[in-house]
C-alpha positions in Angstrom: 104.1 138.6 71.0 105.8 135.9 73.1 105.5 132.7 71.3 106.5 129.6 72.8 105.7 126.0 71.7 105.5 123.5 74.3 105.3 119.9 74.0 104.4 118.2 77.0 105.7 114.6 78.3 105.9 114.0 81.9 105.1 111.0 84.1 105.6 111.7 88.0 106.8 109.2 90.8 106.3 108.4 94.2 109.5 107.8 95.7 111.4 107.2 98.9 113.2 110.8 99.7 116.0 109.8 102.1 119.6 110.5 100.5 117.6 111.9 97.4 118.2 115.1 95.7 114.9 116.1 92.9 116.1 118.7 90.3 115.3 120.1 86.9 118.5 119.2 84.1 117.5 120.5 80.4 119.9 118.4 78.0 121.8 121.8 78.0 121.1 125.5 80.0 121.9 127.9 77.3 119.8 128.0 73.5 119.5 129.5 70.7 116.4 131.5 69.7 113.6 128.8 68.8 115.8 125.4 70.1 113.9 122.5 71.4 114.5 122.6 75.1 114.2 119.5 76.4 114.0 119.1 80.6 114.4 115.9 82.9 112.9 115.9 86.2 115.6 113.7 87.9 116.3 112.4 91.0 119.5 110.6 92.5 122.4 111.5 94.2 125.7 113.1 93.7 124.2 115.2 91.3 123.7 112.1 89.3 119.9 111.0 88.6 117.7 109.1 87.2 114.5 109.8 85.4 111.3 110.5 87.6 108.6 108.4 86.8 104.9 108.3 88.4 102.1 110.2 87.9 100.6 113.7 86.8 98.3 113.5 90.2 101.3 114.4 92.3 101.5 118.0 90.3 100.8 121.3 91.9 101.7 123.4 89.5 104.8 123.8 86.8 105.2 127.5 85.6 107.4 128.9 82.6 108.9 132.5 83.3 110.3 134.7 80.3 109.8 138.4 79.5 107.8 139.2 82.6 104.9 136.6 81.1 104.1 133.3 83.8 102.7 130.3 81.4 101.1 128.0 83.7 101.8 124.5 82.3 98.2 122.5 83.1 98.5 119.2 84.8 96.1 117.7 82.6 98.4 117.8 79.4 100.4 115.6 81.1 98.9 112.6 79.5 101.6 110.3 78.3 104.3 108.2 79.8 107.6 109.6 79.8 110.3 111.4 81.9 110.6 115.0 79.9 109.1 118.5 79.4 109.9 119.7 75.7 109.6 123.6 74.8 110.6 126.3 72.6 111.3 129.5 73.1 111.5 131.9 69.6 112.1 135.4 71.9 115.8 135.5 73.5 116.0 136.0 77.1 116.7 134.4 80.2 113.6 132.1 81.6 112.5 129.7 84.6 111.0 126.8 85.0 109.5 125.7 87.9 107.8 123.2 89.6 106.0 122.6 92.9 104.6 118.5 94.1 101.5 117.9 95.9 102.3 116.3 99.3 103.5 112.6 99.3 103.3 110.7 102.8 106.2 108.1 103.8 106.8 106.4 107.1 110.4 105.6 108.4 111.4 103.4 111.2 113.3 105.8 114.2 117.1 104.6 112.8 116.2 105.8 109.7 114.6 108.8 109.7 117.2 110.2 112.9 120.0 109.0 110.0 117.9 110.9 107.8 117.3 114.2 110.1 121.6 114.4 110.8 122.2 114.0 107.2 120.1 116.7 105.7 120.9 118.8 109.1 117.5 119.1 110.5 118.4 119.9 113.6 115.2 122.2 115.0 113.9 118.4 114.3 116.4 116.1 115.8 116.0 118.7 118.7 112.5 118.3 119.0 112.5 114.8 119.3 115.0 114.5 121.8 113.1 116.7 123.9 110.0 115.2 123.7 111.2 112.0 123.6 110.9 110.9 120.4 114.2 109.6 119.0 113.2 106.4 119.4 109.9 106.8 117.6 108.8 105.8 113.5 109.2 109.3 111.6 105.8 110.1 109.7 105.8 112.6 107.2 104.5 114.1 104.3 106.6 116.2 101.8 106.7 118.1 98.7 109.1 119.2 96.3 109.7 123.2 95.2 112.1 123.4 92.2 113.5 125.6 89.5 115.9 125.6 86.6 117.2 129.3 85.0 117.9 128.9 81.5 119.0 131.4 78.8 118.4 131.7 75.4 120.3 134.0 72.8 122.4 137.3 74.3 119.8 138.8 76.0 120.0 138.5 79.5 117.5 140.1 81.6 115.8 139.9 85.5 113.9 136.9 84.8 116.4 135.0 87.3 115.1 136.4 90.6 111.5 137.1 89.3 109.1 135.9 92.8 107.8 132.8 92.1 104.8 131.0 94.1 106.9 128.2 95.3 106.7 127.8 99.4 110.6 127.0 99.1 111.9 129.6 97.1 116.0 129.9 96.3 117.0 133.1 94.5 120.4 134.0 93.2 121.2 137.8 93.8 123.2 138.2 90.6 122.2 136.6 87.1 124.5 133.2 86.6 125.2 133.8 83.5 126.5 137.4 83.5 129.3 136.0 86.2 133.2 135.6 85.5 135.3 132.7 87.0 135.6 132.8 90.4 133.1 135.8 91.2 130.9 135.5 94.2 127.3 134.6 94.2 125.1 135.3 96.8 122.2 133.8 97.0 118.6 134.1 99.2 116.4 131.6 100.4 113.2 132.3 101.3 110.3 130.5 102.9 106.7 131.3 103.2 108.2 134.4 101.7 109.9 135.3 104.8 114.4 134.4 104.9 114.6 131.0 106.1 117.4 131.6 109.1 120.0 128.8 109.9 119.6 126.6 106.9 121.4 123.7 105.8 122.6 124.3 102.3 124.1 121.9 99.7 126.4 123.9 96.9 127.1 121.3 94.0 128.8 121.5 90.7 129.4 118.6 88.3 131.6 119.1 85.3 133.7 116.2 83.7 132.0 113.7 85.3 133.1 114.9 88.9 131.1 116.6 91.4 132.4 119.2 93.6 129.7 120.1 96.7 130.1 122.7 99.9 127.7 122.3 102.8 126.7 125.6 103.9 124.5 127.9 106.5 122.1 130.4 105.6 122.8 133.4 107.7 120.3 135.5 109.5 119.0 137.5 106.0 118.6 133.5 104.7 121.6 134.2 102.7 124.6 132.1 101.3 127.6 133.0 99.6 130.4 131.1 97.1 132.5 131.5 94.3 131.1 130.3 91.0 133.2 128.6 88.0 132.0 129.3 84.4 132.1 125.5 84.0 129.8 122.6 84.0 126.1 122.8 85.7 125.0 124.1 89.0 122.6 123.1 91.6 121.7 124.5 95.2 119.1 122.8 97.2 117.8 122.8 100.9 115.1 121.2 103.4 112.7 122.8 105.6 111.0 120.7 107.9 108.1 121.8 110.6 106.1 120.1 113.5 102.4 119.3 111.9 100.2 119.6 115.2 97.0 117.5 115.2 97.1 115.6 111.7 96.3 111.7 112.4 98.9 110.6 109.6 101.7 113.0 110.1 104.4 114.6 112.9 106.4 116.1 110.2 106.2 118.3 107.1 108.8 118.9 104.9 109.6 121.1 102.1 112.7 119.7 99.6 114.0 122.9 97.4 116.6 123.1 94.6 117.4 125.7 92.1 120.0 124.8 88.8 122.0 126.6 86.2 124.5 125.5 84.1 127.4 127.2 81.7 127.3 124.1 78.9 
């Protein structure tokens, strides 16, 4: 029987998303059998971030994946102030944790949400707006966050990695990360609504010594990317999706804010 002992401290934020990476960092990414885990939900840039703080009313769901068992984390344990998840797993294995926001609503002026738009390279958005003659108008949007952190535990390494998960934004390595060498190749498959999101602007990023290295990439037509992978430091991927909201009084725009991390140490 899978055992796992979970100790739950979480306090969720409302914050402004322009320039803003969200990710999952545990204090490490590989355990020993039965080792407090310990994850930060940060936010920040240059894969450098600061604790998330707010609260548990902006939770959709957080899920734990190990052994082919899902352990839905209830929102209303989420009781006391704080910035951390805390768990322990006593079965070795790879595992996931994941977890998808409610919808938050912000309003930016036209300068900053077309600065916004170009730097997160939205373009099926800037497009839009220049042909319907919106540039010039206040951005209004709501958006959510779709995250996931791959973590192992002991030697055994299993599928756990690319298990399907429910989140709308969904990024999916095609090889495990920690069964790569130096240098090897990782592809990797993003996937919206279930379907390969085409044409995607993708942020690679790997911090180790206190320096970040990142890659701007294009998910092909199969939603793919590719890049060579050092054994060193931690990982992150993450991507936007944005679509036209027809009809809503609030919002123009929807968007979707993905990341996925691993790390060797």
């Amino acid at each position: 029987m899978k055992t796992l002992l979970f100790k739950l401290s979480l306090f969720l934020l409302f914050t402004f998303l322009t320039s803003h990476e969200f990710w999952l960092q545990p204090d490490k990414y590989i355990y020993t059998r039965g080792e407090e885990i310990n994850i930060h939900f940060l936010v920040g840039e240059n894969f450098e971030g600061d604790n998330w703080t707010g609260d548990s009313s902006r939770i959709n769901s957080i899920n734990f994946y190990y052994g082919g068992v899902k352990d839905e984390i209830p929102a209303n344990q989420f009781i006391e102030k704080g910035d951390s998840l805390q768990l322990r797993q006593y079965d070795e294995g790879t595992s996931m944790l994941t977890y998808n926001s409610k919808n938050s609503y912000i309003t930016l002026d036209s300068s900053e949400f077309n600065s916004y738009l170009l730097e997160d390279g939205l373009n099926d958005a800037i497009e839009y707006r220049k042909q319907h003659n919106e540039t010039d108008s206040t951005g209004r949007e709501y958006y959510q966050r779709s995250v996931k952190a791959i973590i192992q535990v002991g030697a055994v390494k299993d599928e756990t990695y690319k298990q399907a998960t429910a989140l709308p934004l969904d990024i999916i390595p095609l090889s495990h990360p920690y069964k790569l060498t130096n240098g090897a190749i990782l592809s990797v498959k993003i996937l919206f609504k279930n379907e390969p999101l085409q044409n995607a602007a993708v942020k690679i990023w790997n911090r180790h010594n206190n320096v970040t290295w990142k890659k701007d990439l294009r998910t092909d037509a199969n939603g793919l990317v590719s890049f060579p992978v050092n054994t060193k430091g931690k990982w992150m991927i993450s991507t936007v999706k944005m679509i036209r909201v027809y009809g809503d009084p609030e919002a123009q725009w929807q968007s979707f804010w993905g990341s996925c991390t691993w790390g060797y140490y």
